[in-house]
N, C-alpha and C positions, 0 to 999 in steps of 0.2 A: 837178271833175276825175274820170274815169274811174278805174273801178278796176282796180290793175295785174293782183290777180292773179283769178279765177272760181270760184269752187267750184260746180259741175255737181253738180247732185244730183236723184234721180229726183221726179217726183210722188208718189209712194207712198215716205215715208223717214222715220226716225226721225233730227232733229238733237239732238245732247243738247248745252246749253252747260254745259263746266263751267270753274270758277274762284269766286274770292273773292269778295265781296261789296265792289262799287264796280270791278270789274274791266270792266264795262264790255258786260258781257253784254246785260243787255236793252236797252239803248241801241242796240248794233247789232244785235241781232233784229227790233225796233222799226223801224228803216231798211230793213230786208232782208227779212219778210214781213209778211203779213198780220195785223192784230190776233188772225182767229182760226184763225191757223196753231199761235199762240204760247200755250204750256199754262204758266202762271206758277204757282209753291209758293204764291209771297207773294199772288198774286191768290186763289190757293182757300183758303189762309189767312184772308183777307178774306171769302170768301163763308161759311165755317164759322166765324167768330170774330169779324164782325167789326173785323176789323184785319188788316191783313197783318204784323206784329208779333208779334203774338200767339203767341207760342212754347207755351201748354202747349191747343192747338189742334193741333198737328204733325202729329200722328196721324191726325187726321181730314184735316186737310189734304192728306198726303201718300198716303191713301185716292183722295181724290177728282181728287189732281194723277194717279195712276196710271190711275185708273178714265178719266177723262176721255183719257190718251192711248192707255190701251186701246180706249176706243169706236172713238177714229179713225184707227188701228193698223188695228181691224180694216175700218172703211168705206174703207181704202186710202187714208185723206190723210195729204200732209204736214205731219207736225207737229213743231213744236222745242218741247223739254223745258228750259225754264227755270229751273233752280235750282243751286244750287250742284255738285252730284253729285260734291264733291270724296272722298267717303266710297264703298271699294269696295260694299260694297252697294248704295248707290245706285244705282251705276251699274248692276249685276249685275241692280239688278230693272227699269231703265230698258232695259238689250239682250236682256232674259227677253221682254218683252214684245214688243220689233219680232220676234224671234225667232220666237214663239209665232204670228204673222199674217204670218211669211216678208218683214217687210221689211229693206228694207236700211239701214244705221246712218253716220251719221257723227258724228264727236265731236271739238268744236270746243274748243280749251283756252285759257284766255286766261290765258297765263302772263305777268301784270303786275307787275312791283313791289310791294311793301309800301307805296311812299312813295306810292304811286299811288293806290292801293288807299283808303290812310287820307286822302290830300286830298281824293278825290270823296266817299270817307264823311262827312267836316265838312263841307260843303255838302248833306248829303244833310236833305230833310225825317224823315224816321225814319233814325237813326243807327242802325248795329249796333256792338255795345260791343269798345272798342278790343281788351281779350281776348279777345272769339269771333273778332273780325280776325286778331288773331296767329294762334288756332289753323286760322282758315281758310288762311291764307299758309302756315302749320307740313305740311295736307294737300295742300298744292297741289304741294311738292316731289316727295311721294309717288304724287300720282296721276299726274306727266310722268312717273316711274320704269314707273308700272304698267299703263298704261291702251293701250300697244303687246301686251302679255301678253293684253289681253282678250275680245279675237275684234271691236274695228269694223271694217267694212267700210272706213273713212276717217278716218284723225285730221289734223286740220290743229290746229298751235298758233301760235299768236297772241304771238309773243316781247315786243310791247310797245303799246300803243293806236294810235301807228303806223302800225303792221305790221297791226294789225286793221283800221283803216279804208281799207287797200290792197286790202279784198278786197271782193269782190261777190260775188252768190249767181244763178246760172240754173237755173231749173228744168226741166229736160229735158221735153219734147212728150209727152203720154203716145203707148205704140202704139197704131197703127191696130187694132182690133179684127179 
């Protein structure tokens, strides 16, 4: 089935997914770009720690997830920003950066259920613990409140898995030089 609705987004963009964890994020990044369009926390988590789990890793992590969508920030590609960025810093240091190489931003929200949220987490091979889920859910209120206030160029939210798999992504032509 086609998707109903297009999100049009330039060659040169910064996508940032945010939402909870089992919302359903990298699933539809995964369907809708390239492996290495896609800058994952949990994947550079894995490359500095061994594990994409590996929580007191974060730091470095979250090092090499910025560093890595700076590079391609500044070579002009596009790349989506895979992590939760339910947290306003996050995000602030994820639009500093398209900023900083003048690209342009969308931010994709996948405002899912709780119930949702926690059924894909029990089938998930690495579980995230039912309390960091709640406080993920507890941030995700906060960030639909705040994330209009922030300066993207583009926010599309995602009201339920649905509604997310109704959308498809085209990558606009670059110009003619």
């Amino acid at each position: 089935m086609a998707p109903m609705q297009v999100l049009e987004i330039p060659p040169a963009c910064l996508v940032v997914l945010c939402g909870p964890a089992g919302s359903g994020k990298s699933t539809w990044a995964a369907r809708r770009f390239l492996p290495t369009q896609v800058v994952s926390s949990d994947d550079c988590r894995a490359r500095v720690g061994d594990d994409a789990a590996a929580q007191e890793v974060n730091r470095e992590a979250f090092e090499l997830f910025h560093a890595t969508i700076g590079l391609r920030a500044r070579l002009g590609r596009l790349t989506v920003a895979d992590s939760t960025a339910l947290q306003p810093q996050a995000r602030r240091d994820l639009l500093r950066i398209a900023r900083a190489h003048r690209l342009p931003t969308a931010l994709l929200l996948f405002d899912v259920p709780l119930e949702v949220c926690r059924a894909r987490n029990a089938g998930r091979e690495r579980e995230v613990p039912a309390e960091a889920l709640r406080e993920q859910h507890a941030q995700l209120a906060a960030a639909r409140d705040a994330v209009a206030r922030e300066g993207w160029d583009r926010i599309v939210v995602f009201g339920s898995p649905e509604e997310a798999e109704d959308w498809g992504v085209q990558v606009l032509p670059r110009p003619a030089p």
